[in-house]
C-alpha positions in Angstrom: -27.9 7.8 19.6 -29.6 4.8 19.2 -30.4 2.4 21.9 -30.9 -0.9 20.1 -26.9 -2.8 19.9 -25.5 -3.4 16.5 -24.3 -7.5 16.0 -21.9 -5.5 13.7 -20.7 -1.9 12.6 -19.1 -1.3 8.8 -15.7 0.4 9.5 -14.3 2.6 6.4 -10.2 3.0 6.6 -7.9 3.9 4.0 -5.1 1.8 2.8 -2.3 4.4 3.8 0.3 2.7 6.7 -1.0 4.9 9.1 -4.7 3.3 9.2 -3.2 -0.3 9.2 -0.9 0.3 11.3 -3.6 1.7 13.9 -6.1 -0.8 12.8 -4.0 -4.0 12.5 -4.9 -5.2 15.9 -8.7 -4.6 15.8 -9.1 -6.1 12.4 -7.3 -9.2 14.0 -8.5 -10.4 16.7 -5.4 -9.0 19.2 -7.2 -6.6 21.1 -10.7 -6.9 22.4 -13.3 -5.5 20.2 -16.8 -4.4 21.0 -18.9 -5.9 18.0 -17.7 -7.4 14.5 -16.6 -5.3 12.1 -17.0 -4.9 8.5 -13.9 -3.2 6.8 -14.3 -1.3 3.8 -11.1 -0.4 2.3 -10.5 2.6 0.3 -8.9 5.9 -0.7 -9.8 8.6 1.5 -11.6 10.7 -1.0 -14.5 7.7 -1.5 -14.2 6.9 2.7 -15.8 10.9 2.5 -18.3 9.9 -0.1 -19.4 7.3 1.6 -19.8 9.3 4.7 -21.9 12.2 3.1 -24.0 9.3 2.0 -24.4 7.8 5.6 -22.9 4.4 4.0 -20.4 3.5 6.8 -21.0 3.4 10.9 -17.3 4.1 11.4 -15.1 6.1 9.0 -12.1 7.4 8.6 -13.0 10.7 7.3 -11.2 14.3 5.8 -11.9 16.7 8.4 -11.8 19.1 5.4 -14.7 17.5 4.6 -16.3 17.4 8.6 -18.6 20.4 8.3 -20.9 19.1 5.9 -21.2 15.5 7.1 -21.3 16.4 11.3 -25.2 16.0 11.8 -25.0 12.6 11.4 -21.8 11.3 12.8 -19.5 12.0 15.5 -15.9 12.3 15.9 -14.0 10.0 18.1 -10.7 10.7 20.2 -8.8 8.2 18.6 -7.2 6.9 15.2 -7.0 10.4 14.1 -4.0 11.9 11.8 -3.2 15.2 13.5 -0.1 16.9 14.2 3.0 18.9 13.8 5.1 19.0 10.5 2.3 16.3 9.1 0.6 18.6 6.2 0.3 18.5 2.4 2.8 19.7 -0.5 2.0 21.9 -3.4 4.7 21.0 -5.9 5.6 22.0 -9.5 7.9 20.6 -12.0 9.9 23.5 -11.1 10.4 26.4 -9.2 7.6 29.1 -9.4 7.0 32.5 -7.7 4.5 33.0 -5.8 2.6 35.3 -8.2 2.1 32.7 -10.3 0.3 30.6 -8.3 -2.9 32.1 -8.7 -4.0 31.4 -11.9 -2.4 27.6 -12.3 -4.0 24.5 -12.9 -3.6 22.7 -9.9 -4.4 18.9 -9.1 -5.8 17.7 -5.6 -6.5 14.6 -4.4 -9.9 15.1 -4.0 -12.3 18.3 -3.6 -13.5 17.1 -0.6 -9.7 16.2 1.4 -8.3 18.5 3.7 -5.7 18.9 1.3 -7.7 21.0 -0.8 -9.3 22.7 2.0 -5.8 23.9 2.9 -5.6 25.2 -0.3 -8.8 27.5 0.1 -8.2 28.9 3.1 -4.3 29.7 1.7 -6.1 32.3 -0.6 -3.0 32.0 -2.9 -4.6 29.4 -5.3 -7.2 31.0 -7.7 -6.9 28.6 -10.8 -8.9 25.7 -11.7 -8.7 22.3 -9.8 -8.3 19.2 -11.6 -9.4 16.4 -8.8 -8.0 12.9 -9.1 -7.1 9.7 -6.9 -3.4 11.2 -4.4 -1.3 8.5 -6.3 -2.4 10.0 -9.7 -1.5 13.7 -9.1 2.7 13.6 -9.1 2.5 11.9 -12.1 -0.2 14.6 -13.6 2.6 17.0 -12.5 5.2 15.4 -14.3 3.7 14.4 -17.3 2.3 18.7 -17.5 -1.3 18.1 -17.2 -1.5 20.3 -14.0 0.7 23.1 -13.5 0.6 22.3 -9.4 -0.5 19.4 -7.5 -1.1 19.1 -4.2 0.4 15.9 -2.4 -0.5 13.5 0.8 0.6 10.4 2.3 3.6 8.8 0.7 3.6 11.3 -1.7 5.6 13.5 0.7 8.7 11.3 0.5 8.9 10.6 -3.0 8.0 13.7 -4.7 11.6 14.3 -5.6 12.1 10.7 -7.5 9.5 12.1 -10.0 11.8 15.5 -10.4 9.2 17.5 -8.5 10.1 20.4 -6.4 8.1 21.4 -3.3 6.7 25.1 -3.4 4.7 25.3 -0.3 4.6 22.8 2.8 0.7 24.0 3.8 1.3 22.6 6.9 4.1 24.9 8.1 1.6 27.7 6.5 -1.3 26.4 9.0 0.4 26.2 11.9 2.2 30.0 11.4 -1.2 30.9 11.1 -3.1 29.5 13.6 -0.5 28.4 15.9 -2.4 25.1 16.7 -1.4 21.5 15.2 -2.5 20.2 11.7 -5.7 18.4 11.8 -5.9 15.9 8.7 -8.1 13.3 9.2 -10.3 11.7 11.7 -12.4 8.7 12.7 -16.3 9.1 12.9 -19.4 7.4 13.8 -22.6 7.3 13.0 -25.3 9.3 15.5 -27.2 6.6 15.6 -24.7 4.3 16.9 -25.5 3.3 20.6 -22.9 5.2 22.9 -22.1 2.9 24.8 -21.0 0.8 21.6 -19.7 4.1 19.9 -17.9 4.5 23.8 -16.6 0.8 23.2 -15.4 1.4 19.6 -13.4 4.7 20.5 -11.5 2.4 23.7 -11.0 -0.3 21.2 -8.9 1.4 18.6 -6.9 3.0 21.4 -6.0 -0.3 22.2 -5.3 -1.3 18.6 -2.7 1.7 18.4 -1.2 0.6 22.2 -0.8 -3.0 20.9 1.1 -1.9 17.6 3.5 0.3 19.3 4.2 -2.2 21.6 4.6 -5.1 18.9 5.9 -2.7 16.3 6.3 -5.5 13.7 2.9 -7.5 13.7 1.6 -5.3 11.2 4.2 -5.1 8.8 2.8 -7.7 6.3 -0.8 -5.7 7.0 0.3 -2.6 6.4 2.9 -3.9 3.3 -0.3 -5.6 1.9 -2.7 -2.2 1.4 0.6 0.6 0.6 1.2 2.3 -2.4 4.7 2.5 -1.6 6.0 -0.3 -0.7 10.1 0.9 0.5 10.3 0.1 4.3 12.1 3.4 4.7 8.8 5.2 3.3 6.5 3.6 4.9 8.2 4.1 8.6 8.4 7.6 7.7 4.9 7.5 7.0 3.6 6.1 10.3 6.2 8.2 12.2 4.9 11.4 10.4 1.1 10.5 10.7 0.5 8.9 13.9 1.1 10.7 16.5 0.0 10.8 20.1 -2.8 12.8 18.7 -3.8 9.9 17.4 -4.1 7.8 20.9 -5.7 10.5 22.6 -7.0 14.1 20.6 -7.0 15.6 24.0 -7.8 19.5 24.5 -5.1 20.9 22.1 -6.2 18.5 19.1 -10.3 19.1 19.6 -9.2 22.8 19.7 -7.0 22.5 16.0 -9.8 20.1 14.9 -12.3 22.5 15.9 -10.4 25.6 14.4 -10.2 24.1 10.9 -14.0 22.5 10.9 -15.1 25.9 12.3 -13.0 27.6 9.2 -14.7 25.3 6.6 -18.3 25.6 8.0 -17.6 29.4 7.2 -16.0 28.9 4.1 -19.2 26.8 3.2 -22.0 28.7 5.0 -22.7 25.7 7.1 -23.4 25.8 11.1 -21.7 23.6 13.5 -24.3 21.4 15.2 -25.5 21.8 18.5 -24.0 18.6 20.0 -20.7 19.5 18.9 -18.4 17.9 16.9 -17.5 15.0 19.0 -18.3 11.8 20.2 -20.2 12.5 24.1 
């Protein structure tokens, strides 16, 4: 990494109440943060864009899409959206057997999300993909322009308001297959980043996360401000589902699922793993 410090670091985060909630603290002044930072605010789906295109120092990023961006960022130990009972819904406007699966149109939020990754490495999924923005693929469901869709954040708790039923929870599928936690998305930075400032930046958003569970409610206008869904009983069940200890600390067991699923994806993709690893030194 680079050994000149940055004045200031772009930071890409989504606007789902997981990444303000996490972020809230940072982005205002509560906790100590190393340099300034420029946020960028966007769906996930563009957040991975922008990272192929080496737009953004920090990122929140897809870790279905971590194989082909890991030469030139790292992945830090904390912010991340890993864990148990967390994953993506494949959902119809009614019930369908399994055989059917195969050939139908299904809409993802992206080709590049770890939803859709998941829906690779399933097998069950043969048909064409329709990709569009998450908050526009219930409604493609409903309205029959996609047989399937396959749903993230909020999504997972209003599904049924839309008359949707689920057909597959991919991440009870992942972790009865590989027995290790569902990885969804992670933080990264840029190789060229100091370390001691990419070091710094990792501590600080641990800190962010420690100061909004302590203060649970400084970041309610923050996070009400950037959600789709805008129901407190949603959104609670969004942070509670997505942030996770995982996302203070990855620790051994989520480098291992995180590795797992990047290591499945660099296969898929005929991609190599680089020699530094995946993760921030």
């Amino acid at each position: 990494m680079s050994a000149s410090l940055p004045e200031s670091l772009s930071l890409g985060l989504s606007p789902c109440p997981n990444d303000t909630y996490i972020f809230h603290a940072l982005l205002h002044g509560l906790v100590p943060a190393p340099v300034a930072f420029r946020p960028h605010l966007a769906d996930v789906e563009e957040l991975n864009g922008m990272a192929r295109r080496k737009e953004l120092d920090v990122t929140k990023m897809s870790l279905g899409a971590a194989a082909r961006i890991m030469d030139d960022y790292a992945l830090l130990a904390s912010g991340a959206a890993l864990g148990w009972g967390c994953g993506p819904l494949v959902v119809a406007r009614e019930p369908l057997p399994s055989e059917a699966w195969a050939t139908a149109r299904v809409a993802v939020p992206g080709l590049l999300t770890t939803a859709n990754l998941l829906l690779t490495l399933h097998g069950g999924f043969q048909g064409p993909r329709q990709e569009m923005l998450f908050n526009e693929v219930m409604p493609a469901v409903a309205r029959g322009d996609a047989d399937l869709g396959v749903i993230i954040h909020e999504g997972r708790f209003t599904y049924q308001r839309l008359g949707l039923t689920k057909l597959l929870d991919l991440g009870e599928w992942w972790e009865g297959a590989f027995h290790v936690p569902l990885p969804l998305g992670a933080i990264a930075v840029r190789r060229n980043v100091p370390l001691e400032t990419a070091r710094a930046v990792q501590t600080a958003i641990a800190a962010s996360l420690s100061y909004a569970r302590a203060h649970p409610q400084a970041s309610g206008d923050f996070v009400r401000a950037h959600a789709q869904e805008l129901e407190e009983s949603v959104t609670r069940a969004h942070i509670e589902t997505f942030v996770t200890d995982y996302s203070l600390d990855l620790g051994e067991a989520g480098r291992a699922a995180i590795e797992q699923l990047v290591g499945r994806a660099a296969m898929l993709e005929g991609l190599r793993i680089p020699p530094q690893g995946l993760f921030l030194g």
